[in-house]
N, C-alpha and C positions, 0 to 999 in steps of 0.2 A: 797684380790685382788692380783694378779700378776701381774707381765710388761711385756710385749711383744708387739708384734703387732699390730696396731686397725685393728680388723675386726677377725685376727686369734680367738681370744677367748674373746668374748663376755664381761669379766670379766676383760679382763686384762686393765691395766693403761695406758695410754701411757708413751712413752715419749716426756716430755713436754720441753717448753724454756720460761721464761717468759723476754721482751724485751722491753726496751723503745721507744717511736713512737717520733720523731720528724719531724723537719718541712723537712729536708731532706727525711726523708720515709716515709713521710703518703700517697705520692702517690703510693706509691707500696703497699699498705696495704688498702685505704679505701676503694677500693669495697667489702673484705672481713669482714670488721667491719660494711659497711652497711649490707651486707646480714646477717650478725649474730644480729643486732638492729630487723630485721623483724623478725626473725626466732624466737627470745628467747621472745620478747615482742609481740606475736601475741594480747593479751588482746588490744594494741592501733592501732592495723591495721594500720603501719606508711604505708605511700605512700612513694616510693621509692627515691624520690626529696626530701621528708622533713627528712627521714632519711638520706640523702646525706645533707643536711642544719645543720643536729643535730653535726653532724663528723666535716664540713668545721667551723663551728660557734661556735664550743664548750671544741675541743678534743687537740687543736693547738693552742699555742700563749705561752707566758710567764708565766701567770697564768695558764695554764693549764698543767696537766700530764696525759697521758695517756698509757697502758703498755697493751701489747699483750702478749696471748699465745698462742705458736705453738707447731703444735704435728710435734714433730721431723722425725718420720716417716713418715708420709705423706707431710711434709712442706705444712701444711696450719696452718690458723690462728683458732682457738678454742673458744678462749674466749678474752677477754679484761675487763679491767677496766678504770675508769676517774675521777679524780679530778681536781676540780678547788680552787684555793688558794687565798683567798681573799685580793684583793688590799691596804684592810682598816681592817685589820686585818691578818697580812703577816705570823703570828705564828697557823693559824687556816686556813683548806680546808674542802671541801666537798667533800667526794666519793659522784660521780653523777650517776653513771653504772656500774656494775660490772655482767659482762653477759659469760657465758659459752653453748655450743653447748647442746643444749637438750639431744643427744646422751652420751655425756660423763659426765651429773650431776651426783652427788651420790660418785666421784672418788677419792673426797679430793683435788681438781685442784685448787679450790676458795683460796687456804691456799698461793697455789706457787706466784699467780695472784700478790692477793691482799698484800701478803709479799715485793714482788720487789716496789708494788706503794708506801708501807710504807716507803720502805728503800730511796727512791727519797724523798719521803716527808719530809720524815729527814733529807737528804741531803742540802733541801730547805730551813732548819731550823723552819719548822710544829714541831709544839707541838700537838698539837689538830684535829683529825677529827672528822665531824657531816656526819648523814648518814642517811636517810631511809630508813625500808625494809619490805618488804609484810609478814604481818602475817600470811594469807589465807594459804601460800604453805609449812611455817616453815623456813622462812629463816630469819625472824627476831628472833626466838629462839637459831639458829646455831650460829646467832652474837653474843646473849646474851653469850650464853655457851660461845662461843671463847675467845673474852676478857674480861668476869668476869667482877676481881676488876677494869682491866684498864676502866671500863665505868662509866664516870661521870655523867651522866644523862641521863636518859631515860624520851619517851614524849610518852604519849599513843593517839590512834588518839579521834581527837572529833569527832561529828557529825554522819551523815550518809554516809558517802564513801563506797561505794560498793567494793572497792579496799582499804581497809586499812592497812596503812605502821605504824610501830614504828620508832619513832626518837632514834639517841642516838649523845652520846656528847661522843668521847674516846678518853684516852691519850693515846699518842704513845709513 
């Protein structure tokens, strides 16, 4: 793959920025992280209120981290991720979403995303993220592969879920 321009060549990378969202800019950014909740998640048909409720309820506050990617070229926003860091457990969060533009999967962008939200989680003094991910499309295998030996546990799904995710428990 090469870098240049999105749109010039089909192939090429962008360039990316990956950015922390606080409570100062979330309003300049949540209509773009709602339209990306619909977009990448069509499997849940969010209604455009409850994906406005998922952002306002979930992506902001003290416990919560959330980091945006923009494509520097076009300044807009591409992808984001979200963790929440548990109150009762300050050493341990959850990756809740980590969502990239349908257009530009396949690119290696989840590495930049999901890197910044580590390096904040660290920051936070996280030892531990827990995370689920869809098995159906291969992206719970990318995790496997990504962090290896850092995964302390894996949870295979039970039951019948027509949507089934793999858990993992992983040091940072």
């Amino acid at each position: 793959m090469t870098e240049g321009k999105l749109g010039e060549n089909p192939d090429a990378v962008p360039r990316v920025e990956a950015a922390l969202v606080s409570e100062d800019n979330i309003e300049q950014h949540k209509q773009a992280i709602i339209d990306l909740l619909i977009e990448c998640f069509p499997q849940y048909d969010f209604d455009p209120d409850y994906a406005e409720s998922i952002v306002t309820k979930t992506m902001i506050g003290p416990s919560e981290v959330t980091v945006l990617l923009k494509d520097l070229t076009s300044d807009t926003v591409v992808g984001f991720t979200t963790a929440h860091i548990f109150s009762n457990q300050p050493d341990t969060a959850r990756i809740n979403i980590t969502a990239i533009t349908p257009r530009l999967r396949g690119m290696k962008l989840v590495g930049t995303l999901v890197s910044r939200l580590e390096d904040e989680l660290r920051k936070r003094k996280v030892t531990t993220v827990t995370r689920s991910s869809r098995i159906k499309d291969g992206y719970a295998d990318a995790i496997q592969r990504h962090y290896g030996d850092k995964i302390i546990e894996v949870k295979e799904p039970t039951g019948g879920d027509n949507d089934p995710k793999r858990g993992f428990k992983i040091k940072l």
